[in-house]
Backbone bond lengths (Angstrom), bond angles and torsions (degrees), N, CA, C in turn:
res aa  C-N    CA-C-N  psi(-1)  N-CA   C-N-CA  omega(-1)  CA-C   N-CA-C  phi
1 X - - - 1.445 - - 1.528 111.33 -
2 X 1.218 126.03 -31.61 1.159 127.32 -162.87 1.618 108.89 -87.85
3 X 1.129 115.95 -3.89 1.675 128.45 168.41 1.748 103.99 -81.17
4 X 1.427 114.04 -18.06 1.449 107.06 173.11 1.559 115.79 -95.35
5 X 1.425 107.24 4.54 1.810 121.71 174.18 1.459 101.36 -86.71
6 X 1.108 131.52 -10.88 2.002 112.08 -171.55 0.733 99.21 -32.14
7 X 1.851 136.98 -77.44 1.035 110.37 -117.64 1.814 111.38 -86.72
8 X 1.061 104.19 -13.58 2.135 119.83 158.23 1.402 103.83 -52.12
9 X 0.878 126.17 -19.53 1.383 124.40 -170.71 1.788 115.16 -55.23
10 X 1.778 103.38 -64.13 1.331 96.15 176.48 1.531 106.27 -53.04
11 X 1.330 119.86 -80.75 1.721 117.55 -173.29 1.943 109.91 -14.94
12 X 1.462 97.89 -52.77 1.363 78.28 -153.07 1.788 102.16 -70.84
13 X 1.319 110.19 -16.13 1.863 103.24 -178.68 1.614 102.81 -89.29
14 X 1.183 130.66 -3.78 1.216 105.52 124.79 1.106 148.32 -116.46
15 X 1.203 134.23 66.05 1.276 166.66 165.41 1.681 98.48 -120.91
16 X 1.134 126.80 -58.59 1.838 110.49 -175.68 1.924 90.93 -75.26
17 X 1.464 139.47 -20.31 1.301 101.40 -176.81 1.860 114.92 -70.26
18 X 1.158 80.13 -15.51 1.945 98.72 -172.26 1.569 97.15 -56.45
19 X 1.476 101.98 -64.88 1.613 101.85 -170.63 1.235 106.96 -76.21
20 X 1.203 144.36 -31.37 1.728 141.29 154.99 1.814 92.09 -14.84
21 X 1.672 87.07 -78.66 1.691 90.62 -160.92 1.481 115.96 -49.85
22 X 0.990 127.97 -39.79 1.894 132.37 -172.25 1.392 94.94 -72.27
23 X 1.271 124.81 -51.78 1.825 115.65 174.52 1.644 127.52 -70.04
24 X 1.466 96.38 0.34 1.514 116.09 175.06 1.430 116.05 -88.75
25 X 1.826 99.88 -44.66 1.486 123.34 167.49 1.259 111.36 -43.46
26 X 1.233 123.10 -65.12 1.607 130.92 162.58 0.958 121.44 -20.77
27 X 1.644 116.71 -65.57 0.908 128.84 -173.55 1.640 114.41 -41.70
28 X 1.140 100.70 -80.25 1.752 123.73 170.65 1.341 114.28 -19.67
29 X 1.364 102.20 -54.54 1.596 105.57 -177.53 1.525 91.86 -78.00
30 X 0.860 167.23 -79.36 1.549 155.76 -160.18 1.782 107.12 125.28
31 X 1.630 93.14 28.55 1.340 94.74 152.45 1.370 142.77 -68.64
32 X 1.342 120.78 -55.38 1.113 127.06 149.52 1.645 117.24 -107.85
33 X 1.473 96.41 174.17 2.195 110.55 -163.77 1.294 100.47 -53.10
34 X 1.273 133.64 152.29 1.140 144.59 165.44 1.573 103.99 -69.30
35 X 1.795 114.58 119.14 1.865 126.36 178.11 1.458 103.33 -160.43
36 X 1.057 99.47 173.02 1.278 108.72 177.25 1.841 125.42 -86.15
37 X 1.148 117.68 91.38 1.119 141.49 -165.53 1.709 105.55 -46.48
38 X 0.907 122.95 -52.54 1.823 130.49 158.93 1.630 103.43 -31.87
39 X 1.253 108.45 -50.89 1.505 101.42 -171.21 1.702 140.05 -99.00
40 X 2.125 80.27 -4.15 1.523 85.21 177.20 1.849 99.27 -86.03
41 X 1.243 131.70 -26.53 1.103 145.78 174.97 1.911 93.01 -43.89
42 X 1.350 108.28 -74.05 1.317 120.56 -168.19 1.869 104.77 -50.02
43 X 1.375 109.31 -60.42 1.995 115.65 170.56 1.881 92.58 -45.47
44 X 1.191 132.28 -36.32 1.704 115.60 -165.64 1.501 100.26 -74.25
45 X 1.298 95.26 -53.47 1.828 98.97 -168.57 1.773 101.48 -67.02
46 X 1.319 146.00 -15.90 0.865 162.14 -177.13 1.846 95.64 -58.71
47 X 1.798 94.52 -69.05 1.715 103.41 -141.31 1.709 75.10 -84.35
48 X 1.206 142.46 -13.95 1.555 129.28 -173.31 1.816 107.38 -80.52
49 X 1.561 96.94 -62.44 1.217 114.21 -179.88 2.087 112.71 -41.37
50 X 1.232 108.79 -41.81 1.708 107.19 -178.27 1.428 95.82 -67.17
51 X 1.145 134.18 -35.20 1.568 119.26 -165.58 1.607 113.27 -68.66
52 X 1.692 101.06 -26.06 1.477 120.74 -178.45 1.087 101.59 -81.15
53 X 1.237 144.63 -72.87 1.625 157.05 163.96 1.579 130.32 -22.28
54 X 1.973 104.24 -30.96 1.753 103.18 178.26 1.385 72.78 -155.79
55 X 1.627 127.27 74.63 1.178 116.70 140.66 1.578 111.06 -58.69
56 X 1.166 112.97 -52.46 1.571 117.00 -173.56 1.944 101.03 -43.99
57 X 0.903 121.90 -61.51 1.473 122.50 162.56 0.843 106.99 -12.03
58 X 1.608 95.42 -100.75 1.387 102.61 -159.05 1.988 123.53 -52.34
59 X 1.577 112.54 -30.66 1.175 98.40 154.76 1.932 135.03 -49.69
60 X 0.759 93.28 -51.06 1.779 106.70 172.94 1.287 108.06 -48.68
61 X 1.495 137.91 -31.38 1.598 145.92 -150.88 1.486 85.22 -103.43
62 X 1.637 107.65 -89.28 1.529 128.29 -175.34 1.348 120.46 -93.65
63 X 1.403 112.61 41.94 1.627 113.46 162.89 1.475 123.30 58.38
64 X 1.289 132.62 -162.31 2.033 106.74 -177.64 1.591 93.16 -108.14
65 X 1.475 88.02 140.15 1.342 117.99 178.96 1.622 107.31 -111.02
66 X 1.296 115.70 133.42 1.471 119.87 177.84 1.167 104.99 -96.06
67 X 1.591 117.27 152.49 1.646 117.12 175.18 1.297 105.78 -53.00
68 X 1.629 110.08 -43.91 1.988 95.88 175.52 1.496 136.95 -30.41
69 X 1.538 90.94 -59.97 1.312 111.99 -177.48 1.878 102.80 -73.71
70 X 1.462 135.45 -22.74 1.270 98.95 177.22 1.510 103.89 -101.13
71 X 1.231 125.71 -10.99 1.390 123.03 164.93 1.559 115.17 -46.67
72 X 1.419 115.61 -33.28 1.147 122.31 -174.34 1.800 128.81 -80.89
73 X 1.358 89.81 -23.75 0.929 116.46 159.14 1.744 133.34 -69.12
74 X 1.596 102.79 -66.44 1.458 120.39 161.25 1.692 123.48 -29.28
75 X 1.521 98.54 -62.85 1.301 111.82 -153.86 1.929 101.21 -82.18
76 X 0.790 107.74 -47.88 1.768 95.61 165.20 1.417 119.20 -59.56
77 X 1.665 118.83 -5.20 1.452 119.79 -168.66 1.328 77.39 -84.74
78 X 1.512 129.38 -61.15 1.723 138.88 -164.24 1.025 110.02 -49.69
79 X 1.277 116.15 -29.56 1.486 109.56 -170.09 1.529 112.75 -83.90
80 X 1.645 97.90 -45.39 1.833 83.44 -174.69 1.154 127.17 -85.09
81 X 1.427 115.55 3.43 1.761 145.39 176.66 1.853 79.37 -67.69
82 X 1.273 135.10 -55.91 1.358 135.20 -146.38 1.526 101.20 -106.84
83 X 1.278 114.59 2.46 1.348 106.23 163.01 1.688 120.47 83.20
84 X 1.265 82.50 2.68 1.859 112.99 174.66 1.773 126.40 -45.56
85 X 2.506 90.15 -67.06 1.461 94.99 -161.05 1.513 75.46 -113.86
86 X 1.095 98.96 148.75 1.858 108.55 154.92 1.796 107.50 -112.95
87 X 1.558 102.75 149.14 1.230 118.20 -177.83 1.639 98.36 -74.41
């Protein structure tokens, strides 16, 4: 499928150099941990994209999950992976 995306291709690399740079910005200033910004982008769209991809899955495994409840989940995972929330 992804051979029928070319032509998204430019847009979307620039659109991730944009956010590269602002999560790089961060970086610098010692806002968030020093990582590789390419790949925390790639781990987000990763842990979002499976919920979209085998909802049917994951219902069948762990029963129905609302975006609430895994947003709630997710997004404090992102954060302290990035040095964001502390417990």
């Amino acid at each position: 499928m992804a051979h029928n995306l070319g032509r998204y291709w430019p847009n979307a690399r620039t659109w991730v150099q944009k956010e590269v740079g602002i999560i790089n910005g961060w970086i610098a200033r010692g806002l968030m941990k020093p990582m590789n910004a390419h790949l925390l982008l790639m781990h987000i769209w990763a842990m979002t994209q499976h919920h979209a991809d085998f909802a049917l899955q994951v219902r069948h495994i762990c029963g129905p999950l609302d975006r609430e409840a895994v947003a709630n989940e997710l997004i404090p995972f992102i954060l302290r992976g990035c040095g964001l929330l502390r417990d």
